[in-house]
C-alpha positions as CSV (number, residue, x, y, z in Angstrom):
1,X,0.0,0.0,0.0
2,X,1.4,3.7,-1.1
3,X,1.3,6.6,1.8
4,X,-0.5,9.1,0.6
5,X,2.1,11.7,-0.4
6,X,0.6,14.5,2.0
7,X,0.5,12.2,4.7
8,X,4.1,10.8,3.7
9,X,5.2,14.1,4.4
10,X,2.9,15.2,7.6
11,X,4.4,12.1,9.0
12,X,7.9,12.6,8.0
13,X,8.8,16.0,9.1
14,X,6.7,15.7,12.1
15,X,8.8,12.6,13.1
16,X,11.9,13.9,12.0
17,X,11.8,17.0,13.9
18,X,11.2,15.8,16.9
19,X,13.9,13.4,16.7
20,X,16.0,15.9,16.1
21,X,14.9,18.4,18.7
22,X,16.0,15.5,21.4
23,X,19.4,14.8,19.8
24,X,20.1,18.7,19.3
25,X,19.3,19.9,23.0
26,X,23.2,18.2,23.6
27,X,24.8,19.9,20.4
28,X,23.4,23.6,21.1
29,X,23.1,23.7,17.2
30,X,21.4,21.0,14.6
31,X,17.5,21.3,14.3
32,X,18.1,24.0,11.1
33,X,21.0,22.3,9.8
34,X,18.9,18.2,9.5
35,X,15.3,20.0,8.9
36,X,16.3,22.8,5.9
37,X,17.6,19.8,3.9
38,X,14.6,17.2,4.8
39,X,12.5,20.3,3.8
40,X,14.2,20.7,0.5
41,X,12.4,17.1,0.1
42,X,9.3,18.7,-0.1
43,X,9.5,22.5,-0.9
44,X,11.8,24.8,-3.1
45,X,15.2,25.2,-1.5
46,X,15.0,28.9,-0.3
47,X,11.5,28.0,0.7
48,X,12.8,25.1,2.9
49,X,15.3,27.9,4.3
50,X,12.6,30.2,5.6
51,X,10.8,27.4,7.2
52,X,13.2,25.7,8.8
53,X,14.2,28.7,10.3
54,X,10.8,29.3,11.9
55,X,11.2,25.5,13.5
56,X,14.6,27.0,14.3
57,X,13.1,29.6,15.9
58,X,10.3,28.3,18.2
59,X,12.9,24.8,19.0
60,X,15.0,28.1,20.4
61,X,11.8,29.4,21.9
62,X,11.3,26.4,23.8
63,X,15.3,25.6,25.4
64,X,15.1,29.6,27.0
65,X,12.0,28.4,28.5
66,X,13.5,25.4,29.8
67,X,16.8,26.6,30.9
68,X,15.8,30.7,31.2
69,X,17.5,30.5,34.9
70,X,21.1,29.6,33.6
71,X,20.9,32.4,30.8
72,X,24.2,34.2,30.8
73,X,23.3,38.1,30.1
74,X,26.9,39.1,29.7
75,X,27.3,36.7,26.5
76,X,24.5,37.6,25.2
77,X,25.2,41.6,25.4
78,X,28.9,40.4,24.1
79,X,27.9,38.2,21.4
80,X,24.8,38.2,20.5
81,X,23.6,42.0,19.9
82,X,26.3,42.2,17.0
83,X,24.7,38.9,15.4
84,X,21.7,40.9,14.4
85,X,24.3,43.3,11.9
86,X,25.8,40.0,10.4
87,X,22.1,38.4,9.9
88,X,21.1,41.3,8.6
89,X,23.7,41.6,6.1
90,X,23.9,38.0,5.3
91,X,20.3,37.4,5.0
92,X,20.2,40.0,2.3
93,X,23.4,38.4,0.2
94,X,21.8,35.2,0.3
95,X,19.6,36.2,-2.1
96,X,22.2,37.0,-4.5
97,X,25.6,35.3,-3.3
98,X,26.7,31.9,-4.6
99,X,27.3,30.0,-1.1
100,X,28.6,26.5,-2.0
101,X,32.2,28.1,-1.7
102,X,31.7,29.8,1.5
103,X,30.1,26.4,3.0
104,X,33.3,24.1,1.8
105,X,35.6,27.3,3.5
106,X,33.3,26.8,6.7
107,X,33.3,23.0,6.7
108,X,37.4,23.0,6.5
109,X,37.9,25.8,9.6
110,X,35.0,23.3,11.3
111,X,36.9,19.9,11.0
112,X,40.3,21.4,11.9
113,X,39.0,23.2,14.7
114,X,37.3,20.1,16.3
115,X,39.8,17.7,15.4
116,X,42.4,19.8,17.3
117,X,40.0,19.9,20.5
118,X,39.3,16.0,20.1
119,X,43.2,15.3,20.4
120,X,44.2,13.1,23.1
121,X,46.2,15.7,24.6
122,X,44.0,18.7,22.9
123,X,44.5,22.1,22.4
124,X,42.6,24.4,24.9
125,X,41.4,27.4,22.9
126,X,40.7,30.5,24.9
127,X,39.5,33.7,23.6
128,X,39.7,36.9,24.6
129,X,36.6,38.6,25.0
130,X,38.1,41.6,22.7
131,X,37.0,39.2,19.9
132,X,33.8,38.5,21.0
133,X,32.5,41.0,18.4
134,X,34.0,39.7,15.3
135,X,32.4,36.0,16.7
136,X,29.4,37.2,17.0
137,X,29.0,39.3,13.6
138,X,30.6,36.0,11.9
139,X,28.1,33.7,13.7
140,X,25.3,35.7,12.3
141,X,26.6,36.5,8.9
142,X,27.2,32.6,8.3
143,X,24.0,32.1,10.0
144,X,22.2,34.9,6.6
145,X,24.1,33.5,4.0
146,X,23.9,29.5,4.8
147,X,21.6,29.0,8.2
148,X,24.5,26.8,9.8
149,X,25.7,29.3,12.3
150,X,24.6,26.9,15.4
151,X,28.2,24.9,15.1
152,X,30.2,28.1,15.0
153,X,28.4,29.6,17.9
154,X,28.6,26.1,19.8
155,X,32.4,26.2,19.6
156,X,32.7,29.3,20.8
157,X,30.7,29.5,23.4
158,X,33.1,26.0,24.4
159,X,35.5,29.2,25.2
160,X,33.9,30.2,28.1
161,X,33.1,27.1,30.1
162,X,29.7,27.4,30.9
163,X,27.9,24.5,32.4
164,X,25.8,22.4,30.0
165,X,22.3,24.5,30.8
166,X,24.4,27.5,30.7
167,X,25.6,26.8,27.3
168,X,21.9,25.5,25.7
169,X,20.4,28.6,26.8
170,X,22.9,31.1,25.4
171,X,23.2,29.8,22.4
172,X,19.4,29.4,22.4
173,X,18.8,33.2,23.3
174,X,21.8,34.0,20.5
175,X,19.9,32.0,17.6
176,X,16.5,33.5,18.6
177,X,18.2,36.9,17.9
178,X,19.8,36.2,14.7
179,X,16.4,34.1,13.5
180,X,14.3,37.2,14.2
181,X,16.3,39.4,12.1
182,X,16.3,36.7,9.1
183,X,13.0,35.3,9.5
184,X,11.3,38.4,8.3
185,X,14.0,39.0,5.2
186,X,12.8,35.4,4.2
187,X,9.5,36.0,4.7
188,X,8.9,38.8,2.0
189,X,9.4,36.3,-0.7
190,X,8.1,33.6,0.8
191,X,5.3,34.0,3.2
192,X,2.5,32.9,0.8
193,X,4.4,29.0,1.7
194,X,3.6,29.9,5.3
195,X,0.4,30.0,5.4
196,X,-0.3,27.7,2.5
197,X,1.4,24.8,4.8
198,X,-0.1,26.6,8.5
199,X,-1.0,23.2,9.9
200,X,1.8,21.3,9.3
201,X,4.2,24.0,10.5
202,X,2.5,24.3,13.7
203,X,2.6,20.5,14.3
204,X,6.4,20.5,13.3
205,X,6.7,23.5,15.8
206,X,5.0,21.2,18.6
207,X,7.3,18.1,17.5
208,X,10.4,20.5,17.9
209,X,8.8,21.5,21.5
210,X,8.2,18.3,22.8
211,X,11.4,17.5,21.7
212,X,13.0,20.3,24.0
213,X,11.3,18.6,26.8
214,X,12.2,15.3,26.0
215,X,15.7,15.9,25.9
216,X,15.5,18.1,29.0
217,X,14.9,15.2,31.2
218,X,17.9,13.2,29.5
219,X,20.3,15.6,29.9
220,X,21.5,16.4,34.0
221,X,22.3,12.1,33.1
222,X,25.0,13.8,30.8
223,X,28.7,14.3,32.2
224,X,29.9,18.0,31.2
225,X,33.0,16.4,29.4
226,X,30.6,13.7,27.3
227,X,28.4,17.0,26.9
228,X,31.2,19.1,25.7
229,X,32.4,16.0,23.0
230,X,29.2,15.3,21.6
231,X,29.6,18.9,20.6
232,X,32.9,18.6,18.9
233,X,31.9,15.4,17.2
234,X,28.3,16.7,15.9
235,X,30.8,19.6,14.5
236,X,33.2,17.8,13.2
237,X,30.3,15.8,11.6
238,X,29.1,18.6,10.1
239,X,32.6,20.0,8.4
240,X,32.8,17.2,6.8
241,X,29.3,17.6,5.1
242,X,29.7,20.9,4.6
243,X,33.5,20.9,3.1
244,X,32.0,18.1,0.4
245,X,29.0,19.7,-0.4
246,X,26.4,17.0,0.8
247,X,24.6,20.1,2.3
C-alpha cells in the first residue's frame, strides 16, 4: 500500500523534527542544519530555508523556556547583539551570493578546529573577550548566507566554560536573535508557503517542542566532558558535510 504523499510528508517532518529536537538539545546547534535539507524534500530550496528557520526559531523558543535560569546576560550583550548586523547583512546576500564556496571554507575551519580539540592531549582554545565581536558578527553572517551558524556559535561559546544548561540557553537566546532578524527577510518572498502549509508547521513546531522537553529530562544524566564532545563530534560531523557539499 502507497502513503498518501501529504500524509508521507505530515508524517515525515513531524517525526523527523522531533527526533532531532531530542538529539540537538546536547549539540546547542542542529535542528536547522537536518530539517532545511529534509524540507528541500518537499519545498523549493529557499523556501525550505525560511521554514526551517521558523522551527529554528520556536525549537530556540522552547530551550530559553526550559533553561531561562542559567541564561548568561553578559554573553548575550557580548555576542549576540552584534549577530543581528551579520544576519542582517547576510540574509540579504543570500539572495544573491553563490554559497557552495563559502560552505566548503566553513566546513574546513569546522573539521580542523574540532579535530584539534578531540586530540588526546587537545588544544585548549581560549579567547579573549576583545574578539567577541567579530564571533558574534561571523556567527550571524554565516548564520544569513547558509543558516549553519549553530556549530560556529557552539564552539565558541566551548571558550567560556559554561555549564551544560548554561551553554543551551545562550546559544538558544543567540539563535532566537539572529532568526528574528532573518525570518522576516525570508518571509517577503516567501510567506505565501507559510500560510499555504499553517498546519503542518504548527505540528512540526510542537514536534520540535516536545522535543526540548524530551531531551530536557535526558540531559542532568549527561557528564559535562561527554556533553562538551558530543559537541565537537556533531561539529566535526558537520565540516565534513559541509566541506563536500552534501549540504
Amino acid at each position: 500500500m502507497i502513503m498518501d504523499p501529504l500524509i508521507l510528508q505530515y508524517v515525515s517532518l513531524i517525526s523527523i523534527t522531533l527526533l532531532t529536537s531530542v538529539i540537538t538539545l546536547f549539540t546547542g546547534f542542529g535542528v536547522g542544519t537536518i530539517m532545511m535539507p529534509v524540507m528541500a524534500l518537499f519545498f523549493d530550496v529557499k523556501v525550505a530555508i525560511f521554514l526551517a528557520a521558523i522551527v529554528h526559531f520556536f525549537n530556540n523558543i522552547s530551550r530559553i523556556l526550559l533553561y531561562r535560569r542559567n541564561l548568561r546576560r553578559d554573553i548575550l550583550r557580548r555576542f549576540g547583539i552584534v549577530s543581528v548586523a551579520g544576519a542582517f547583512i547576510g540574509s540579504f546576500a543570500q539572495l544573491y551570493i553563490q554559497s557552495a564556496w563559502l560552505k566548503s571554507g566553513v566546513g574546513i575551519f569546522l573539521i580542523l578546529f574540532a579535530l584539534a580539540s578531540l586530540l588526546p592531549f587537545p588544544i585548549r582554545w581560549k579567547f579573549p573577550p576583545v574578539v567577541d565581536l567579530a564571533g558574534g558578527f561571523l556567527s550571524g553572517l554565516i548564520g544569513g548566507l547558509i543558516g549553519n551558524q549553530g556549530a560556529i556559535r557552539s564552539l565558541y561559546l566551548l571558550n567560556y566554560r559554561l555549564d551544560k544548561q548554561e551553554l543551551i540557553a545562550s546559544a538558544a537566546m543567540i539563535a532566537v536573535v539572529i532568526d528574528a532578524t532573518r525570518i522576516p527577510v525570508y518571509a517577503v518572498s516567501n510567506y505565501g508557503y507559510l500560510r499555504e502549509n499553517l498546519m503542518l508547521m504548527l505540528l512540526v513546531i510542537f514536534a520540535a517542542i516536545a522535543g526540548t522537553v524530551i531531551g530536557g529530562r535526558i540531559l542532568p544524566k549527561v557528564s559535562y566532558e561527554f556533553f562538551r564532545r558530543i559537541i565537537l563530534v556533531a561539529v566535526l560531523g558537520l565540516g565534513i558535510m559541509m566541506a563536500a557539499g552534501m549540504i
